[in-house]
PyMOL CGO cylinders between C-alpha atoms (Angstrom):
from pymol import cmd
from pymol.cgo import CYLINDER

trace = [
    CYLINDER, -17.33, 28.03, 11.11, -20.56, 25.93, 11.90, 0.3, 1, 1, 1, 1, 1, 1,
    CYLINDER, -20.56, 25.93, 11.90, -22.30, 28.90, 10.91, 0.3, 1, 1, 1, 1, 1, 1,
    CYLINDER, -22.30, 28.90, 10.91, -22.03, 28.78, 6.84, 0.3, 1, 1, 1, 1, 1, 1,
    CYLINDER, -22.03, 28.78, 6.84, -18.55, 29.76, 6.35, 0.3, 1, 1, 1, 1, 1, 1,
    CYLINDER, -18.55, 29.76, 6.35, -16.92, 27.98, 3.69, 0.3, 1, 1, 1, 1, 1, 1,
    CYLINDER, -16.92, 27.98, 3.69, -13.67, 26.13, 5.13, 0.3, 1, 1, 1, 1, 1, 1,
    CYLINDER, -13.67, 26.13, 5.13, -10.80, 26.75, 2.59, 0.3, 1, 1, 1, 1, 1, 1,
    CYLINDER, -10.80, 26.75, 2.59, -8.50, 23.79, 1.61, 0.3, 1, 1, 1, 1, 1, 1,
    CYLINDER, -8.50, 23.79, 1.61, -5.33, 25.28, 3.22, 0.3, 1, 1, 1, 1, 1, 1,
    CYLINDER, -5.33, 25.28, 3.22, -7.23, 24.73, 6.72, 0.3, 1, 1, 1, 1, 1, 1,
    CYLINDER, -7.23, 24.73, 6.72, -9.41, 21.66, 5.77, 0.3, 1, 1, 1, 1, 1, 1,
    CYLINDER, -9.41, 21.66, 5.77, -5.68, 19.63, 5.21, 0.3, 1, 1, 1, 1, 1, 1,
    CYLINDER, -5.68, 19.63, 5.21, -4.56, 21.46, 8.05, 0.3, 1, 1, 1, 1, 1, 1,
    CYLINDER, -4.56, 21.46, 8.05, -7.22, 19.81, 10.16, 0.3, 1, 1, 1, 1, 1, 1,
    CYLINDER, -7.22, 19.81, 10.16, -7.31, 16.63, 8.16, 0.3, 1, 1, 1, 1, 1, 1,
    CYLINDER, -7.31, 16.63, 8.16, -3.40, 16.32, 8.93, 0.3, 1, 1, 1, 1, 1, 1,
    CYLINDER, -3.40, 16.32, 8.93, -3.26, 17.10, 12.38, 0.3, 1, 1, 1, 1, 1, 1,
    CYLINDER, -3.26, 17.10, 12.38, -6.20, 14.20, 12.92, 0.3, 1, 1, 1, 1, 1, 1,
    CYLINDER, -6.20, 14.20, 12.92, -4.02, 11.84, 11.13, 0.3, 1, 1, 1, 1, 1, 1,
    CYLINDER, -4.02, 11.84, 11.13, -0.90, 12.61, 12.07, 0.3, 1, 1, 1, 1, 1, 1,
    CYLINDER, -0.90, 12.61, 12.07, -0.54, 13.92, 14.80, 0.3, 1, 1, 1, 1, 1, 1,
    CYLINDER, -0.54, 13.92, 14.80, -3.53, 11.99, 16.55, 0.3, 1, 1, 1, 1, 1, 1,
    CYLINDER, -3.53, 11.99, 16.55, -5.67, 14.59, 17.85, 0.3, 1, 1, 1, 1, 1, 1,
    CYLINDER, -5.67, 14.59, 17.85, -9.17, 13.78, 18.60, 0.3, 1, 1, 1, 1, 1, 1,
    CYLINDER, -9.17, 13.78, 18.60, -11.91, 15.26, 15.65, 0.3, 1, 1, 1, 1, 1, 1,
    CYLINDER, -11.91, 15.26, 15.65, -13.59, 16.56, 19.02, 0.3, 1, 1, 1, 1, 1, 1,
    CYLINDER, -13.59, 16.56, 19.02, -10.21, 18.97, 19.76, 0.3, 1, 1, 1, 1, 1, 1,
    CYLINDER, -10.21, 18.97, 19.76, -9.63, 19.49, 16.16, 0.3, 1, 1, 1, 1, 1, 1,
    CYLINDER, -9.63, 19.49, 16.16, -13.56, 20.80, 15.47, 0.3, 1, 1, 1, 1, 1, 1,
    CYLINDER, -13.56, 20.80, 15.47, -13.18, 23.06, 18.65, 0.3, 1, 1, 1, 1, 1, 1,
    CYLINDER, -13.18, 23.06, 18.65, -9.98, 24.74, 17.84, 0.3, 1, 1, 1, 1, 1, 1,
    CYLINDER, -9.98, 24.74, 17.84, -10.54, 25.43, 14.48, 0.3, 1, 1, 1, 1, 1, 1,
    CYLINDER, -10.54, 25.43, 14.48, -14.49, 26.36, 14.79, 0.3, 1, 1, 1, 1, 1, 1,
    CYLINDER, -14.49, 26.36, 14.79, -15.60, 23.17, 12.65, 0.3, 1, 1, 1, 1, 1, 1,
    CYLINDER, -15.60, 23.17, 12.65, -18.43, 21.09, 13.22, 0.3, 1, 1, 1, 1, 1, 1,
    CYLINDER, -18.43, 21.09, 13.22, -17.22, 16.91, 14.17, 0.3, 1, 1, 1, 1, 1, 1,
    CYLINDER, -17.22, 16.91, 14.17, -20.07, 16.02, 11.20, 0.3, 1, 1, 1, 1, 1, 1,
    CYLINDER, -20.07, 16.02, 11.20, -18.24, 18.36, 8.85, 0.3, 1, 1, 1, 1, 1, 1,
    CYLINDER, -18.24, 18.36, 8.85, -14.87, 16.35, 9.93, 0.3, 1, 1, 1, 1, 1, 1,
    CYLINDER, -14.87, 16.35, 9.93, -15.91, 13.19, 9.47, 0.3, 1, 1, 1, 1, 1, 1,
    CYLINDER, -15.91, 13.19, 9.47, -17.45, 13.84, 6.20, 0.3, 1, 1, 1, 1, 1, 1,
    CYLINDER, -17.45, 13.84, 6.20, -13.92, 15.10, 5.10, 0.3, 1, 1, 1, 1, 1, 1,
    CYLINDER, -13.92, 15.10, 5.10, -12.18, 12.43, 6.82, 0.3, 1, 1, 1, 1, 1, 1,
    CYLINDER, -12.18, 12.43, 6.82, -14.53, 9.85, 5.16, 0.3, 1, 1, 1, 1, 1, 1,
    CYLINDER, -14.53, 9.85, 5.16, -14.02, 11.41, 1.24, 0.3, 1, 1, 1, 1, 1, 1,
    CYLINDER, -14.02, 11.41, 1.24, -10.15, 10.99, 1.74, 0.3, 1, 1, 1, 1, 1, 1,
    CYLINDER, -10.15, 10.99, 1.74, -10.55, 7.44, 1.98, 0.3, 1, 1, 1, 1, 1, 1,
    CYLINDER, -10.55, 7.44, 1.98, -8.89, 5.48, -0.87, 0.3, 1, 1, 1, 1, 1, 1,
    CYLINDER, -8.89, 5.48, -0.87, -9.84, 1.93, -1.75, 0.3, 1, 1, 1, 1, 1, 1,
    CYLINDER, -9.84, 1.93, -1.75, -6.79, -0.03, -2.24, 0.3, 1, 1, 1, 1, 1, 1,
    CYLINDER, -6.79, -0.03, -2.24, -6.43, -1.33, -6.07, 0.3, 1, 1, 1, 1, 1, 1,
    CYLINDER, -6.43, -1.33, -6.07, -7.00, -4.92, -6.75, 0.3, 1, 1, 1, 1, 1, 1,
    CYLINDER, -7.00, -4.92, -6.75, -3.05, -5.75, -7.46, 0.3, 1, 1, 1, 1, 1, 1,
    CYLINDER, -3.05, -5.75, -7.46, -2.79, -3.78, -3.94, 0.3, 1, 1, 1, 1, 1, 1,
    CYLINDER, -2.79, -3.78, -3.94, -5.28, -5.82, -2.44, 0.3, 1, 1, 1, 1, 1, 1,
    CYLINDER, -5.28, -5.82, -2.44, -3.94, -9.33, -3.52, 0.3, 1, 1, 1, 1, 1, 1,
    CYLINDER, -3.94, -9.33, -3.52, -0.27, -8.24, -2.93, 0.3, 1, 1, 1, 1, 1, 1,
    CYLINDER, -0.27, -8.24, -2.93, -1.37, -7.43, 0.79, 0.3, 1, 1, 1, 1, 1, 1,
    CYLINDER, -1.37, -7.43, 0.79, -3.20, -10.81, 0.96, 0.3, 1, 1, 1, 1, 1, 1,
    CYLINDER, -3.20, -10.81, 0.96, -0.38, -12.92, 0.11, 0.3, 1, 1, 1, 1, 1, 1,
    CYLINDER, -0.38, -12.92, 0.11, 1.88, -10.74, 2.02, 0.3, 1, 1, 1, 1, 1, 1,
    CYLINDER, 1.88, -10.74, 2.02, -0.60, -11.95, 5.19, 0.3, 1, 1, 1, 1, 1, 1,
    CYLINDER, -0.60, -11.95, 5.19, -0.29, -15.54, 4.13, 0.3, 1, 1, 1, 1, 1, 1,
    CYLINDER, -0.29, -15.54, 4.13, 3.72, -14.90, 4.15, 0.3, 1, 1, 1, 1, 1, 1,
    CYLINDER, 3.72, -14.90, 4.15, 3.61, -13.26, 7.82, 0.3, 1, 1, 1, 1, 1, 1,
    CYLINDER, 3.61, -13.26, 7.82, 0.95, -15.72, 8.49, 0.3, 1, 1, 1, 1, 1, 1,
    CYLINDER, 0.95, -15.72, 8.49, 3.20, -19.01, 7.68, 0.3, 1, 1, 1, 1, 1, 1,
    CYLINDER, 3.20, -19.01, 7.68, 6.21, -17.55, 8.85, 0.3, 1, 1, 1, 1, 1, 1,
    CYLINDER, 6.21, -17.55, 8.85, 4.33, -17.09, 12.48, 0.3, 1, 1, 1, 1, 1, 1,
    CYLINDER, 4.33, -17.09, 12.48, 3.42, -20.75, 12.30, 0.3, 1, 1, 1, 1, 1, 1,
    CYLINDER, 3.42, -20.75, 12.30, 6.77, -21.77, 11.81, 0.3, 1, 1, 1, 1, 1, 1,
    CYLINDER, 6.77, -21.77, 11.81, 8.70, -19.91, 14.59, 0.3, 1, 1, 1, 1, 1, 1,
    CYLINDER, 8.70, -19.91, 14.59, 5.89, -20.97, 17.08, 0.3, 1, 1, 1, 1, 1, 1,
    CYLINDER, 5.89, -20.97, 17.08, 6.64, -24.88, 16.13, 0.3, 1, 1, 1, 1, 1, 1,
    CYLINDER, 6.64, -24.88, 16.13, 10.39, -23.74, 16.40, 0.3, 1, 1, 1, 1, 1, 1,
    CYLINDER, 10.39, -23.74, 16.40, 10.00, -21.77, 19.44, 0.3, 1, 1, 1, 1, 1, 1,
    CYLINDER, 10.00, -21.77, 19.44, 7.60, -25.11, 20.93, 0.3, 1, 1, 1, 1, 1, 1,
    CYLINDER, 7.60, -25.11, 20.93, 10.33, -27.47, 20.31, 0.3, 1, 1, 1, 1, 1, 1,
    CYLINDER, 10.33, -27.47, 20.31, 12.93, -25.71, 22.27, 0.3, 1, 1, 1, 1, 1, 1,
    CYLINDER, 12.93, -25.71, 22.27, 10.89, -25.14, 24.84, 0.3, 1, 1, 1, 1, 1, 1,
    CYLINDER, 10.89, -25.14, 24.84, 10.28, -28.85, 25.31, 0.3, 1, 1, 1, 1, 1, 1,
    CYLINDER, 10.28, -28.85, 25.31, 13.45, -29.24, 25.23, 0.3, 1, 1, 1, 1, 1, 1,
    CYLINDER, 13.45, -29.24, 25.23, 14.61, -27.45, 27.79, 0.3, 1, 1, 1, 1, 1, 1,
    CYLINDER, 14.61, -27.45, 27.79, 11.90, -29.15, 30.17, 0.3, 1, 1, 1, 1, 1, 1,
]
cmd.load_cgo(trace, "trace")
């Protein structure tokens, strides 16, 4: 399809869902379905959503949260190691 054939939407989510779910390689996907890799990536690449701002800061703090939380099993986890030495 390299050659100026329009791609319709049916197969361009087709391809698009395979990549991302399934995790086949644009390189496999472009072959089997006749598609140029530049063509894929350029579809790949409009799909992306930027996360909201509320999204964004609600992912931050939920770091910070995993982030702490870490912190304080490793101290935990520290302590009983030393003593069991």
């Amino acid at each position: 399809m390299s050659n100026g054939y329009k791609v319709s939407n049916e197969i361009k989510n087709q391809i698009i869902n395979r990549i991302k779910n399934e995790g086949i390689s644009v390189i496999k996907a472009g072959e089997e379905h006749g598609v140029s890799t530049k063509t894929i990536y350029r579809w790949l690449s409009n799909n992306v959503q930027q996360p909201s701002i509320v999204e964004f800061n609600k992912i931050k703090k939920e770091k910070e949260e995993l982030l702490k939380l870490v912190g304080e099993l490793t101290v935990q986890l520290s302590s009983t190691q030393k003593k069991i030495s």
